[in-house]
C-alpha positions as CSV (number, residue, x, y, z in Angstrom):
1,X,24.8,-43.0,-265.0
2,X,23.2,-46.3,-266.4
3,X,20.0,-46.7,-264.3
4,X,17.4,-49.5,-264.4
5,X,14.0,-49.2,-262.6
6,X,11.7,-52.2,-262.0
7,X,8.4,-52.2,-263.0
8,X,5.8,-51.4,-260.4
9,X,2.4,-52.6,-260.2
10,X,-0.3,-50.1,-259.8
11,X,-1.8,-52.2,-257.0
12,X,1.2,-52.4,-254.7
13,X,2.2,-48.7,-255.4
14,X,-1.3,-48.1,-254.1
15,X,-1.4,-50.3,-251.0
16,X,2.0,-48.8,-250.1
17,X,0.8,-45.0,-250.6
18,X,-2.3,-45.9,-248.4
19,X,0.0,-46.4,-245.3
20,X,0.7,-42.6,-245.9
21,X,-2.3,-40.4,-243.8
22,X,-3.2,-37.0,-245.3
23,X,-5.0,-34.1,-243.8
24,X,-8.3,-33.5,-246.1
25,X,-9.0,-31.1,-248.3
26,X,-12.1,-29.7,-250.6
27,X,-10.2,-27.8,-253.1
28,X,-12.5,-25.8,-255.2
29,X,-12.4,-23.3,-258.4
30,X,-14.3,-22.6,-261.0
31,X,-15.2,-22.8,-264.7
32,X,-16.6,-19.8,-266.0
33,X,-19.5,-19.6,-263.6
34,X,-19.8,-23.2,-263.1
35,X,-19.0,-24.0,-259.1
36,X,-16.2,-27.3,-259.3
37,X,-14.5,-28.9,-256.5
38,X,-12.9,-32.4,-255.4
39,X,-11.6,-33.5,-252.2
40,X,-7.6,-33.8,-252.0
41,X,-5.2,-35.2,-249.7
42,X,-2.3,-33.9,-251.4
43,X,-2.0,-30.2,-250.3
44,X,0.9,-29.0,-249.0
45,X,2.6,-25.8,-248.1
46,X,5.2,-24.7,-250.6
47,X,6.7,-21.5,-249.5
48,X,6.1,-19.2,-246.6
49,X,7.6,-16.3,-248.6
50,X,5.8,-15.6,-250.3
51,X,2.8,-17.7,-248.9
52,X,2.3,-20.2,-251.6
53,X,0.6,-23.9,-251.8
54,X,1.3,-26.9,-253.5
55,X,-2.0,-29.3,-254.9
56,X,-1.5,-32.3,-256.3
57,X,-4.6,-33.2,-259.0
58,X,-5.6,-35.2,-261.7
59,X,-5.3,-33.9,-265.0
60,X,-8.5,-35.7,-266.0
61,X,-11.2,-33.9,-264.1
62,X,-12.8,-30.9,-264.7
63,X,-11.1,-29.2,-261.4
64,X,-8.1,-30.2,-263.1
65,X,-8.9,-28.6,-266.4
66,X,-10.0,-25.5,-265.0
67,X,-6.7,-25.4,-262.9
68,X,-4.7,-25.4,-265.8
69,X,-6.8,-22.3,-267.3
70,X,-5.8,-20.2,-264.6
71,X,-8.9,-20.5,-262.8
72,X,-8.8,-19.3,-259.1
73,X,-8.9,-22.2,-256.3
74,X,-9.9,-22.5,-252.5
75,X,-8.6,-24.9,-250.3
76,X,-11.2,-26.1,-247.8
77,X,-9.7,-27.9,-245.0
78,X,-12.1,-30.4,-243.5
79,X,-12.7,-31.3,-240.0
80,X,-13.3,-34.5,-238.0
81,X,-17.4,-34.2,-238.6
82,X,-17.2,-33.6,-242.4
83,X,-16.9,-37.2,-243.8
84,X,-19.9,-36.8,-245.5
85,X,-18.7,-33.4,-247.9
86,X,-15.5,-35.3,-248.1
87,X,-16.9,-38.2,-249.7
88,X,-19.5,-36.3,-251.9
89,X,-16.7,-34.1,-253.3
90,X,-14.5,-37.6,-253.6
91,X,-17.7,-38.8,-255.5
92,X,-18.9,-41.6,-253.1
93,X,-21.7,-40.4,-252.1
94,X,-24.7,-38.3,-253.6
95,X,-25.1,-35.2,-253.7
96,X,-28.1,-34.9,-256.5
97,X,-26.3,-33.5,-259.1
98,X,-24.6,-30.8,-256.6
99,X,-21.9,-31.3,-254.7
100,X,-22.1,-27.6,-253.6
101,X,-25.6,-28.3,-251.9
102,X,-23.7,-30.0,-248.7
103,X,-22.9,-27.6,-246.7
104,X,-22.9,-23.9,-246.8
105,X,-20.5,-21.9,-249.3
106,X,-19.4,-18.4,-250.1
107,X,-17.5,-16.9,-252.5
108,X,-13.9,-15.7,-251.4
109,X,-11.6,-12.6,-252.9
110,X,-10.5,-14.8,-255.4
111,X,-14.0,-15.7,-256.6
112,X,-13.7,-19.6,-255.9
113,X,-16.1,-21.0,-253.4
114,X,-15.4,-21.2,-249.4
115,X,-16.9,-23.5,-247.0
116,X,-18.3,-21.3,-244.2
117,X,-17.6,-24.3,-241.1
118,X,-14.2,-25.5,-243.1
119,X,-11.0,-25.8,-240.2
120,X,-9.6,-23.3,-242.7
121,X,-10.2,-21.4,-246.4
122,X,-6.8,-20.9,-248.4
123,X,-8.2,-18.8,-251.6
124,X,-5.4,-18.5,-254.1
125,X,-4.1,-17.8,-257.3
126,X,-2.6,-20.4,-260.1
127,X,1.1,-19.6,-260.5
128,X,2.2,-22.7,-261.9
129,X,1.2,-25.7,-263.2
130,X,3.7,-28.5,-263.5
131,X,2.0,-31.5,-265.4
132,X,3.4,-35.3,-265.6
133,X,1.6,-38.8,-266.4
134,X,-1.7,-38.0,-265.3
135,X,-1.3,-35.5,-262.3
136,X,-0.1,-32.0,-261.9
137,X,1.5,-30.1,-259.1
138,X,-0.5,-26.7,-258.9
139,X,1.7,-24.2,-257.3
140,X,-0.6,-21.5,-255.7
141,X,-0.4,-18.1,-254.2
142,X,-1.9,-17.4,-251.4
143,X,-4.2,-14.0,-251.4
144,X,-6.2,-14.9,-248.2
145,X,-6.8,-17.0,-245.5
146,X,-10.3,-17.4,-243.3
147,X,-9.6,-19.7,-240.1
148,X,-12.8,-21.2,-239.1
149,X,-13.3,-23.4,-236.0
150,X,-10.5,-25.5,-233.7
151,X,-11.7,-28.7,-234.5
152,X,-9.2,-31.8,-235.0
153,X,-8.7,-32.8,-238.6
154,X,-10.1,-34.9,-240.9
155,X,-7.6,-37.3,-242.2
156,X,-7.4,-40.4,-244.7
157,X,-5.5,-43.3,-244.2
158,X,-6.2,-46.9,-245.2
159,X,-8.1,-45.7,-247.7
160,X,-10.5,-44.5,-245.1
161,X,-11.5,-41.4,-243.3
162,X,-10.6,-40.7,-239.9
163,X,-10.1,-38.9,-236.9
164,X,-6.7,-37.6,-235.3
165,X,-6.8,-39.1,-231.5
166,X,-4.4,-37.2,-229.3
């Protein structure tokens, strides 16, 4: 099978994917000692058996990097009211060198930090790393899960952060 594709611009392919709302994340690990974490829209489930995620990341970062070691991760599944750790973990806002001094944090089985008020804490285990262009699918075990509160979700769409309204 002959196939052409068409190039797409990175603009339009953005402007399209904005139109697709995510629950947020704070997925966090670490490096060495060193506490590192973004915010992520792409986390899926994978498999129920056994339990296993799916986290899409950029290669580039340093949560990325220490993904692709083997590190642990955590992901911290924001609610409505945490905007603010979402965008300090997305690198929009300040955090004075620290993300990890917005809001409070433990340390799960795993080792990879946990925010205590989180919807949810999914501490895992790297099985799999499955790297094209700039991203990678992490494929992650699950070795324990904390539910927090019943809030509603934090969720982005248009680029934005926002609230589920049932």
């Amino acid at each position: 099978m002959n196939m052409h594709f068409m190039p797409v611009a990175e603009a339009g392919f953005k402007s399209a994917m904005a139109n697709l709302a995510g629950a947020v994340s704070v997925v966090t690990t670490l490096s060495g000692s060193t506490r590192l974490g973004m915010t992520a829209s792409s986390v899926t489930s994978f498999s129920a058996q056994p339990p296993c995620i799916a986290v899409n990341i950029n290669m580039a970062t340093r949560t990325g990097r220490a993904m692709r070691a083997g590190s642990p991760l955590c992901v911290n599944i924001l609610g409505d009211q945490q905007d603010e750790i979402a965008a300090i973990f997305a690198g929009r806002a300040d955090a004075a060198g620290d993300r990890f001094s917005a809001g409070r944090w433990h340390m799960m089985s795993s080792g990879a930090p946990a925010l205590e008020d989180a919807i949810a804490n999914i501490d895992c285990i790297v099985e799999d790393v499955i790297e094209r262009h700039t991203h990678a699918i992490v494929l992650a075990r699950v070795i324990a899960i904390v539910s927090g509160s019943e809030r509603r979700p934090l969720l982005y769409w248009q680029r934005g952060f926002h609230s589920l309204q049932t």
